[in-house]
N, C-alpha and C positions, 0 to 999 in steps of 0.2 A: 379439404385439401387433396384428398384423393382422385376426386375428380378434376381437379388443374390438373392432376401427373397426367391423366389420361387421355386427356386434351392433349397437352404438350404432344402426342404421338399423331395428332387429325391435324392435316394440313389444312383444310376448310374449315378451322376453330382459332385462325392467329388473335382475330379480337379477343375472343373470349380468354386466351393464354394472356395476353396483355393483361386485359382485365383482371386477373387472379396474379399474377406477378405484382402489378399494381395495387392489389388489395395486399399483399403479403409486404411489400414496400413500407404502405403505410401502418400496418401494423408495428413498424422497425423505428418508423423513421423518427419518431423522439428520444430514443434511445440513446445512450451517451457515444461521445466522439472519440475515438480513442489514437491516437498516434504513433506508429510504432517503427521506430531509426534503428534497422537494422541489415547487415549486406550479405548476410545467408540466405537464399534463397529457401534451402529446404527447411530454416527457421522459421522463416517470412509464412511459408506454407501452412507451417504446424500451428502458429497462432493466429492464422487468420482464418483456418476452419476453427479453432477453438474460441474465438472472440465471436465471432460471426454466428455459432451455434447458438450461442446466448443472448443473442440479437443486438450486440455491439455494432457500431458503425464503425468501418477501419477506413485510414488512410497510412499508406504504406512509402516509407523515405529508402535508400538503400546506400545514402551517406548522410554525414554531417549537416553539411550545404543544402542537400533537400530539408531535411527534415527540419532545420531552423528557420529554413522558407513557409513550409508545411504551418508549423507552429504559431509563423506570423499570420498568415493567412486564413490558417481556420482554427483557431482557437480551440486545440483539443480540451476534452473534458481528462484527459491523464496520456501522459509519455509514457513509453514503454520504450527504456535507450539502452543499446549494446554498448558498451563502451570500448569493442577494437572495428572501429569503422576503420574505413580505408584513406580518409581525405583527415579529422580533427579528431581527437581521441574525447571519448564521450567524457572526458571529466572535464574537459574545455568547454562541452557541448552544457553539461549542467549548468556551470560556473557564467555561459550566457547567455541560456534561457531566464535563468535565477536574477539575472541584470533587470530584468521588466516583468518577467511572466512570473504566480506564482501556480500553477500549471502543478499537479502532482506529479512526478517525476519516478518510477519507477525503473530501476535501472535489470539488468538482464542480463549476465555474462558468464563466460567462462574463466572469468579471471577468480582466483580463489583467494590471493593474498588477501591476508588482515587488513595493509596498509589501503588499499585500492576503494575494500569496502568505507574504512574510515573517513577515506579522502572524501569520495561522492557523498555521501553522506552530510560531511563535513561543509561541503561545497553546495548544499541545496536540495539533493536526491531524497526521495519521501522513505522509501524501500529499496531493498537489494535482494535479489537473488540469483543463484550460484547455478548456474548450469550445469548440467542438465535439471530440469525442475518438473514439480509434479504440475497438471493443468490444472488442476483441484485449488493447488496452492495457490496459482497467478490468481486465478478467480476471487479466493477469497481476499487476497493484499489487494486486486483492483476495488472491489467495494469497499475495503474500508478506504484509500484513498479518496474517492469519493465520496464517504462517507463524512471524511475529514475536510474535505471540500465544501459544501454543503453549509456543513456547521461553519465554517471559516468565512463564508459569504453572509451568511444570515449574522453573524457576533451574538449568536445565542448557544449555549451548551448548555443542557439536560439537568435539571437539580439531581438526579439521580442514577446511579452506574450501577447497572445489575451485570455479574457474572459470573454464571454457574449458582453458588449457595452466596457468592457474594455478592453485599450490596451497599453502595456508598452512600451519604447524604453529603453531597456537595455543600450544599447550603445551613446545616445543623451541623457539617463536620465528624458523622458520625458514620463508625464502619458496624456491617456485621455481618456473621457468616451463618446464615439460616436466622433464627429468630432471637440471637444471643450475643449479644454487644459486642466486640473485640476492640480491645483499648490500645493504642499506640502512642508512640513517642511522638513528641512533636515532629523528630527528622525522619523516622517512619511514615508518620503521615503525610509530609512534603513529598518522599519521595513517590510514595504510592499515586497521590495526585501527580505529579509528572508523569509516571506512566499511564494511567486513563485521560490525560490530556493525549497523548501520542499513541491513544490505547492500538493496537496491531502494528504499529511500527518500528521499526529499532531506533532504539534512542543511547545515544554513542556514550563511551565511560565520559568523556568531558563536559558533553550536554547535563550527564545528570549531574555532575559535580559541582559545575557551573553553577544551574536553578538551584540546585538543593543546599551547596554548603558555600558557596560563592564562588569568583573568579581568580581568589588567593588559592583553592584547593584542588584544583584540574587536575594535580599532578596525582594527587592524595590516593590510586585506585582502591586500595586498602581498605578503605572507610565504606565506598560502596561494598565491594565481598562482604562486610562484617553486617553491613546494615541489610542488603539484598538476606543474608541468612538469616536472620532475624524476621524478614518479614514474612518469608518463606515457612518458617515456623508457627508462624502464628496465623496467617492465613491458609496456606496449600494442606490439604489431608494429611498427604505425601510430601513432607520438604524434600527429600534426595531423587524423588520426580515429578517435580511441579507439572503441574496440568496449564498455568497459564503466566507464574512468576518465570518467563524463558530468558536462557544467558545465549548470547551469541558470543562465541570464543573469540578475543582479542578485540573485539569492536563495541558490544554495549551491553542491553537488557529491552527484553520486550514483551510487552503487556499482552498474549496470545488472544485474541479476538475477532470473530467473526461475525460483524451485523445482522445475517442472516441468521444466525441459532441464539 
């Protein structure tokens, strides 16, 4: 690769520049596609060196309009949506990409309200995060959306969920944490499978209310607190700083996971 840079300076070497541009192309070019509707330029910038560096393929929207265009036409492998564009506000933008596409949906804003997060969420969005953000962080919420992709396409999921000392048996329905059984509650255990189903994603207090205790109990948050602490105790080292039982304030609970570790 060094010798492309050096090329690139010899006017009587364009083939050979071509040629190594071309080879570095194709190195990229299976790489996932990634979408990203947003109208800050100096945003625009920030994550398309930092997608681009990890050999992401980017297409870049700067309103609504484009990017549902965008979306129709080239099938991203994941969204990456502001939600204060300038023409549709990105929770109209989920609500109808969600109409046809199930497209990973990552949203990206400076809106910080509880109610905002719940909404997109609510409305189809896979992930949320709160601007200003670490690059670290995007990185790892885009693999696991993709992650989550993947498995969603194939209708096959893992007999087994290892993370950190813990490890599930899907299929035996047994937990444990290093080589030593840990027994749970029936509701404990529904709930724990709902979060390794959504493992890295925030999953809202009514989603889990919903799957776990039914659609009479949405309202119930109580029951999660009581049960979330509970689980915490009996899995996390540390219950009063869980390493991967994570609360997101006013919006839900998420299962902290990264594909790669």
């Amino acid at each position: 690769m060094r010798k492309c840079g050096i090329l690139c300076f010899n006017a009587y070497t364009l083939i050979r520049i071509d040629t190594c541009t071309h080879l570095v192309l194709k190195m990229t070019e299976n790489k996932e596609l990634i979408l990203l509707i947003e109208d800050e330029p100096q945003m625009r910038r920030f994550l398309r060196i930092t997608l681009q560096s990890q050999g992401y393929r980017l297409v870049e929207a700067a309103t609504a309009q484009e990017g549902l265009l965008q979306a129709a036409s080239r099938n991203p492998d994941v969204v990456l949506l502001d939600l204060s564009l300038p023409d549709i506000d990105g929770l109209e933008v989920t609500k109808r990409l969600r109409e046809w596409a199930q497209t990973p949906i990552i949203v990206i804003s400076a809106r910080e309200q509880e109610q905002d997060k719940v909404k997109a969420l609510d409305f189809g969005a896979d992930d949320y995060l709160t601007k200003p953000f670490n690059a670290n962080e995007l990185l790892a919420r885009i693999r696991v959306a993709l992650r989550h992709s993947v498995r969603s396409r194939s209708g096959r999921s893992e007999p087994i969920f290892t993370l950190y000392n813990l490890r599930v048996d899907l299929a035996k329905r047994q937990v444990f944490l290093g080589d030593k059984e840990v027994h749970l509650t029936p509701i404990e255990y529904k709930l724990l499978i709902t979060l390794i189903r959504h493992a890295g994603k925030v999953v809202t207090h009514n989603q889990l209310l919903k799957d776990v205790w039914g659609p009479a109990h949405v309202s119930e948050v109580q029951y999660l607190r009581v049960y979330m602490t509970q689980l915490r105790h009996k899995l996390e080292a540390e219950p009063a700083r869980p390493r991967f039982l994570m609360n997101e304030p006013g919006v839900g609970y998420r299962l902290k996971y990264d594909p790669e570790r």
